[in-house]
C-alpha positions in Angstrom: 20.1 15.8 93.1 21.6 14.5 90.8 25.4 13.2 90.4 28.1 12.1 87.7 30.2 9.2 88.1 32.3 6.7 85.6 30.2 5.0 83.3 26.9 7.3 83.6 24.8 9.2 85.8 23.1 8.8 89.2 20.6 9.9 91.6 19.7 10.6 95.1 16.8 8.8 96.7 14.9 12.1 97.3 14.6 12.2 93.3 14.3 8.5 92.7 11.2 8.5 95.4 9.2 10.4 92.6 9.0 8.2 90.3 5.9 5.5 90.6 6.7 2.0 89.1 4.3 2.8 86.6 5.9 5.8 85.5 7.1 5.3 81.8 10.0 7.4 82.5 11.0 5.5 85.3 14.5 4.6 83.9 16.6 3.6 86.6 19.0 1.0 87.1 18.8 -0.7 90.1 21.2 -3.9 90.2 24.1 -3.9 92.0 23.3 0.0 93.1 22.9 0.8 96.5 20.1 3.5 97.2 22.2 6.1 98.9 25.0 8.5 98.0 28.0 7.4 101.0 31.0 8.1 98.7 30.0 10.1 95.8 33.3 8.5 94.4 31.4 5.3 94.3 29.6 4.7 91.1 27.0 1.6 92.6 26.4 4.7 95.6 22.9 6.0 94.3 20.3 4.7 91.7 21.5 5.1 88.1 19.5 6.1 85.2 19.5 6.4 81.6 17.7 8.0 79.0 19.3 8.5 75.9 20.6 5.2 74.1 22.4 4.9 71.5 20.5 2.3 69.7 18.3 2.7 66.5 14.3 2.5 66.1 14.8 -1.2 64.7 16.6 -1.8 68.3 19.9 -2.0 66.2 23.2 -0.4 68.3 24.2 2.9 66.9 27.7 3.6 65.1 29.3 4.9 67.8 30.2 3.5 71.1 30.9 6.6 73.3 28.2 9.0 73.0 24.8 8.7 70.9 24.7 9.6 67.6 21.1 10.5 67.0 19.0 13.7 67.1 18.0 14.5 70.8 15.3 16.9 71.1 16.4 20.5 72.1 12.8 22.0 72.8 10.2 20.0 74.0 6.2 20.2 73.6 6.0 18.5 76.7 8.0 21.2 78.6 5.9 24.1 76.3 3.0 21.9 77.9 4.3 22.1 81.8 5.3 26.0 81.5 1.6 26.3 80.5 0.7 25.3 83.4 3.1 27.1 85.8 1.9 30.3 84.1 -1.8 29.4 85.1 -0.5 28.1 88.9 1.5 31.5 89.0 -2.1 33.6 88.2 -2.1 34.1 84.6 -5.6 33.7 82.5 -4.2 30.6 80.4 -6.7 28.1 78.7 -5.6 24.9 78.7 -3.8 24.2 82.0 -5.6 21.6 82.7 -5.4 19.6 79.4 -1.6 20.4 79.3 -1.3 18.9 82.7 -3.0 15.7 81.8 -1.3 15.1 78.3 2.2 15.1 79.8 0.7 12.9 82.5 -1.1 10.4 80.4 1.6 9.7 77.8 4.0 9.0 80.8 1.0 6.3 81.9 0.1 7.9 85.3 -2.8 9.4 86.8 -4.3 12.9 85.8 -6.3 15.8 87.7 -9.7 16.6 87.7 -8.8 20.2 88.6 -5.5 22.5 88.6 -6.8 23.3 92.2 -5.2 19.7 92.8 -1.6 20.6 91.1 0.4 21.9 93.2 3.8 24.1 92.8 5.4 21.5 94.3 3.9 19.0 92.3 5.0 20.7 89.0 8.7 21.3 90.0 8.6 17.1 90.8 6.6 16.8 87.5 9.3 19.2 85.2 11.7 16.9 87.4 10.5 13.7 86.0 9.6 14.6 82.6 12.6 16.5 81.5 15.1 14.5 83.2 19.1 15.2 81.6 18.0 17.6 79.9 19.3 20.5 81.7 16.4 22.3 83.0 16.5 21.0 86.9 19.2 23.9 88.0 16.5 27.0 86.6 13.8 25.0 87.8 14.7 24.7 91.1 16.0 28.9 91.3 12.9 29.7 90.4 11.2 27.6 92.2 13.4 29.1 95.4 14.6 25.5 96.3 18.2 25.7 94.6 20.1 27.2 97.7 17.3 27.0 100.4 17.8 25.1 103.4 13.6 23.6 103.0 14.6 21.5 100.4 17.4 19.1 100.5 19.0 15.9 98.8 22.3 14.3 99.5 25.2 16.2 99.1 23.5 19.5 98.3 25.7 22.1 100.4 28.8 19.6 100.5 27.6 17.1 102.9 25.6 13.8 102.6 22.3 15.1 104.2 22.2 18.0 102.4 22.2 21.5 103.6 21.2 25.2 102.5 23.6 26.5 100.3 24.6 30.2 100.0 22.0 32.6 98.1 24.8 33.7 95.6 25.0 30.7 93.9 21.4 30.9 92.5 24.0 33.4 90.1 25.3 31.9 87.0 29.2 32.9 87.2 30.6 35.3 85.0 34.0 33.8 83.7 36.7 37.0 84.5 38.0 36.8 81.3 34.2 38.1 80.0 34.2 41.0 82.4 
């Protein structure tokens, strides 16, 4: 789960928890944050994170204070990479789930498989999770992984309340605004 606040975004400790230390997408800011979500009001409640920085190659600052004003990637060869593998995981005859697996895992500077027998579904979901991080996959990912509105997998505040709950099935629906029906 994951939460806005005033000055940036936050997470739960059921996401932060999937992150090892040497993870090189382990972005979070820890200082003055307290691990859990008591008042979702509270920007130091929950571990914050960052990941795009508005600061230039040469480690210069950018123009612009408020928002960054360089090129973020839209499509991603590691997420071509992970859906690779969820299509082999799923029972499709791909080549390559394996080395697909290992590359996104090696560049992040953690360990790899010796088998997609050890890569779990599970596993994936956490991996997409990690890798792809603000970049507005997690909501699909997790409706079709069946953990958006199931009770089996919680995080604070899912369903309204600070240890998480189930949330009704319909909401696995993107809304239709009325205007567009």
């Amino acid at each position: 789960g994951i939460s806005s606040g005033w000055g940036g975004l936050r997470t739960t400790p059921e996401f932060y928890k999937k992150f090892s230390a040497n993870d090189k997408r382990n972005l979070f800011w820890t200082d003055g944050q307290q691990e859990s979500i008591d008042d979702i009001s509270d920007f130091t409640n929950g571990i914050a994170f960052f990941k795009f920085r508005n600061i230039n190659r040469d480690g210069s600052k950018g123009k612009h204070d408020g928002f960054v004003d360089v090129d973020f990637p839209v499509f991603r060869y590691a997420d071509a990479l992970l859906m690779k593998v969820e299509c082999a995981k799923r029972g499709a005859n791909v080549d390559g789930a394996l080395e697909a697996w290992n590359a996104v895992r090696s560049r992040a500077g953690i360990s790899t498989a010796k088998s997609l027998d050890d890569v779990t579904l599970d596993e994936l979901l956490d991996e997409r999770g990690r890798e792809l991080l603000l970049e507005g996959w997690r909501r699909s990912d997790l409706i079709r992984f069946g953990k958006f509105t199931s009770g089996s997998y919680l995080w604070q505040w899912k369903g309204g309340v600070k240890d998480g709950k189930g949330a009704p099935a319909h909401l696995n629906l993107f809304p239709i605004p009325s205007a567009d029906m």
